[in-house]
LUMGU-735798 format. One record per residue (C-alpha): chain; residue in one letter; residue number from 1; x, y, z. Coordinates in Angstrom, 3 decimals, always signed. Example, Ala and Ser with C-alpha at 12.3 -4.5 7.8 and 13.67 -1.06 7.14 Angstrom:
residues 2
{dopa->A guti->a vogu->1 px->+12.300 py->-4.500 pz->+7.800};
{dopa->A guti->s vogu->2 px->+13.670 py->-1.060 pz->+7.140};
***
This chain:
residues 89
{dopa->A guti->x vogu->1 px->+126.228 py->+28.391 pz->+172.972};
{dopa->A guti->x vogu->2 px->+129.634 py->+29.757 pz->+174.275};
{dopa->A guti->x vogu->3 px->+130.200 py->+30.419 pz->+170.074};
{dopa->A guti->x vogu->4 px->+127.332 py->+32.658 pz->+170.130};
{dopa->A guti->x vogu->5 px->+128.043 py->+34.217 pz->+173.091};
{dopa->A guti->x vogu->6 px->+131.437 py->+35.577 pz->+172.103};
{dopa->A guti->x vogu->7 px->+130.015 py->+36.277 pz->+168.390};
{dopa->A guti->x vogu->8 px->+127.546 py->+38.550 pz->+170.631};
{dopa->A guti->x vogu->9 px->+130.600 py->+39.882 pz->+172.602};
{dopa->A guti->x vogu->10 px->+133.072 py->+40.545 pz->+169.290};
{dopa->A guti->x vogu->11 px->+129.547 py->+42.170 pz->+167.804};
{dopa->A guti->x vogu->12 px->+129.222 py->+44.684 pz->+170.763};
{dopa->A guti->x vogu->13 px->+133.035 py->+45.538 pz->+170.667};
{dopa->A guti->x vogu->14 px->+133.363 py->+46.366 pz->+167.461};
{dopa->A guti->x vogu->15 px->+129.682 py->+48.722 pz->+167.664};
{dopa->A guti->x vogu->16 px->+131.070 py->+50.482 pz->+170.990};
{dopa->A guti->x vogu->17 px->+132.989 py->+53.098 pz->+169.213};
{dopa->A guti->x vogu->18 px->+129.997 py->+53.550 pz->+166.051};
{dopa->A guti->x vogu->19 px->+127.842 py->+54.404 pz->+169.347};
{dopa->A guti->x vogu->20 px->+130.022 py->+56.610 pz->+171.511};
{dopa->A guti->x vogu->21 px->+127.758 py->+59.556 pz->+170.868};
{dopa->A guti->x vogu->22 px->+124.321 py->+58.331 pz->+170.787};
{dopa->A guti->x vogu->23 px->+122.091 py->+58.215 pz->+174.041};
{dopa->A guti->x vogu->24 px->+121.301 py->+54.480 pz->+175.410};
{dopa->A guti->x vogu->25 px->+117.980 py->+54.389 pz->+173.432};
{dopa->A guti->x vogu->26 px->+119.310 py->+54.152 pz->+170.310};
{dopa->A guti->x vogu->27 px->+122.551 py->+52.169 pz->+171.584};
{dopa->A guti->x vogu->28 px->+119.737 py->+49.590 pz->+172.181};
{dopa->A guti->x vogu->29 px->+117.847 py->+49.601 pz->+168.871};
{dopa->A guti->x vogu->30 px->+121.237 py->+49.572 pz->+166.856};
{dopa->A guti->x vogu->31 px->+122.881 py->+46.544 pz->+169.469};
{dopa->A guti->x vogu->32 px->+118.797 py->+45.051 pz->+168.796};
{dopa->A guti->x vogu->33 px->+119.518 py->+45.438 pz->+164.574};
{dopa->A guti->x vogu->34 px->+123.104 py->+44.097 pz->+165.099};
{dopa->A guti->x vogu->35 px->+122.040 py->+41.125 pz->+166.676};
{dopa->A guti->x vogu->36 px->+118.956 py->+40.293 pz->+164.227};
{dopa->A guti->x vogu->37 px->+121.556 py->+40.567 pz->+161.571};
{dopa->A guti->x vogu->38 px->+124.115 py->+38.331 pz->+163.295};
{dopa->A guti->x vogu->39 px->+123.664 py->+35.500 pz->+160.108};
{dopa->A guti->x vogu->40 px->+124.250 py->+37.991 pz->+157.755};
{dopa->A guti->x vogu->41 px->+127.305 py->+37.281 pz->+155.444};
{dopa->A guti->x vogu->42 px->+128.676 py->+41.131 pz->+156.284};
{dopa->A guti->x vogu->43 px->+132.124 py->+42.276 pz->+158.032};
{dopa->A guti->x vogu->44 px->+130.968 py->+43.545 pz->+161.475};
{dopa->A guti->x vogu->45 px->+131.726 py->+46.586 pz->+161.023};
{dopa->A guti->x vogu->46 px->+129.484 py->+46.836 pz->+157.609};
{dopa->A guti->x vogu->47 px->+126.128 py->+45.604 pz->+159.948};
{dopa->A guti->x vogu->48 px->+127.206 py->+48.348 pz->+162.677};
{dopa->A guti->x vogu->49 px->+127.162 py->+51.017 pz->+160.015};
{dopa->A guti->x vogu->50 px->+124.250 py->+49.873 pz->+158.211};
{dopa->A guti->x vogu->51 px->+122.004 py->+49.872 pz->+161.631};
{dopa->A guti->x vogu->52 px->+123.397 py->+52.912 pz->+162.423};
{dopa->A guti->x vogu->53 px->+122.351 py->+54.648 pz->+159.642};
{dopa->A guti->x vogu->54 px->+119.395 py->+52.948 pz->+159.508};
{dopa->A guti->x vogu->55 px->+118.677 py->+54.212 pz->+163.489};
{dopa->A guti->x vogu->56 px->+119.455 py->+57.926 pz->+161.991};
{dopa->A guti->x vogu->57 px->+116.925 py->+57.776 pz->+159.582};
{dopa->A guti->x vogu->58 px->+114.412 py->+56.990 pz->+161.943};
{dopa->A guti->x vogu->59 px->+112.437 py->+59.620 pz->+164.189};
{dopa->A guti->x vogu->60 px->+112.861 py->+59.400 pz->+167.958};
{dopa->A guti->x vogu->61 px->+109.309 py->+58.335 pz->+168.787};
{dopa->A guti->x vogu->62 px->+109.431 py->+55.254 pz->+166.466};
{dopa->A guti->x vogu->63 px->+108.802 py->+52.190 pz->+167.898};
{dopa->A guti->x vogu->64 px->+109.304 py->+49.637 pz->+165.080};
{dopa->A guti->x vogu->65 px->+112.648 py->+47.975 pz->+165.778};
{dopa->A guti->x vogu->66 px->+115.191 py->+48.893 pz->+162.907};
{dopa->A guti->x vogu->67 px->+114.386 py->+45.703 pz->+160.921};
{dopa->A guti->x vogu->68 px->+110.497 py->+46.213 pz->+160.784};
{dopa->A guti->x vogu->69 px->+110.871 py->+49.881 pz->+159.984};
{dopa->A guti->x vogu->70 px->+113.498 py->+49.125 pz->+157.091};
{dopa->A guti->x vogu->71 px->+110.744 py->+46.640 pz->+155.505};
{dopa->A guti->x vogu->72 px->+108.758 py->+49.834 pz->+155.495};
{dopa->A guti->x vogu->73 px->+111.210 py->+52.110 pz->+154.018};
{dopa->A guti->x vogu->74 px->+112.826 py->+50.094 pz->+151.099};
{dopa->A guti->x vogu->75 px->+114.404 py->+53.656 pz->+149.983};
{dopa->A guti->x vogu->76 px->+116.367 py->+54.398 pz->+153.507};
{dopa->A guti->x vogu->77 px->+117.629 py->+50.695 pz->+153.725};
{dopa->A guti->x vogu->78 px->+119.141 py->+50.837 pz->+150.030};
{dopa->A guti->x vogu->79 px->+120.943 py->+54.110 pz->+151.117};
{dopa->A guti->x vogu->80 px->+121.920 py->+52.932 pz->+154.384};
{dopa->A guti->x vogu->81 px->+123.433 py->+49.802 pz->+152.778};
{dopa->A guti->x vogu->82 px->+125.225 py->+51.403 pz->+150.238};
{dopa->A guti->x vogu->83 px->+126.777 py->+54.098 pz->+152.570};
{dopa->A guti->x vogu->84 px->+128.000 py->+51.655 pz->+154.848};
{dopa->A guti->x vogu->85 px->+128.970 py->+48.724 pz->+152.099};
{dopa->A guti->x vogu->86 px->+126.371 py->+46.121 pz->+152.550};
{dopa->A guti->x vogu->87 px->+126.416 py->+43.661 pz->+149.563};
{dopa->A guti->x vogu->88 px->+123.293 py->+42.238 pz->+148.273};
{dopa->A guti->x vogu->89 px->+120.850 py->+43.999 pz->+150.417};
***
């Protein structure tokens, strides 16, 4: 548990600065994407991009979370994971 914890911690850290300018709704959604993709074999930094880009894309009054609304936008995801280095997605 306390391995999870800090991997949540390290996660946050390193998305801090990727969220400096967005308002606390969409710090949510991307720290919400972040987490859901905490198994993935990605740097950090690669995941914070990715569901940042991903949050972009998406209009203000969405309310799929950023993993439901990329199953529903296959074109978006493969943009956002290429901008931001995501192999195999």
């Amino acid at each position: 548990m306390k391995r999870h914890a800090a991997l949540i911690a390290m996660l946050a850290c390193l998305a801090t600065p990727a969220l400096a300018d967005k308002n606390s709704d969409d710090a949510k959604w991307i720290g919400d994407c972040v987490i859901e993709n905490k198994d993935e074999k990605q740097a950090a930094d690669v995941v914070t991009k990715y569901c940042t880009c991903m949050n972009n894309q998406m209009s203000d009054d969405e309310s799929r979370s950023i993993t439901e609304w990329e199953k529903a936008n296959p074109k978006v995801m493969e943009q956002c994971s290429k901008e931001s280095g995501w192999k195999g997605k």
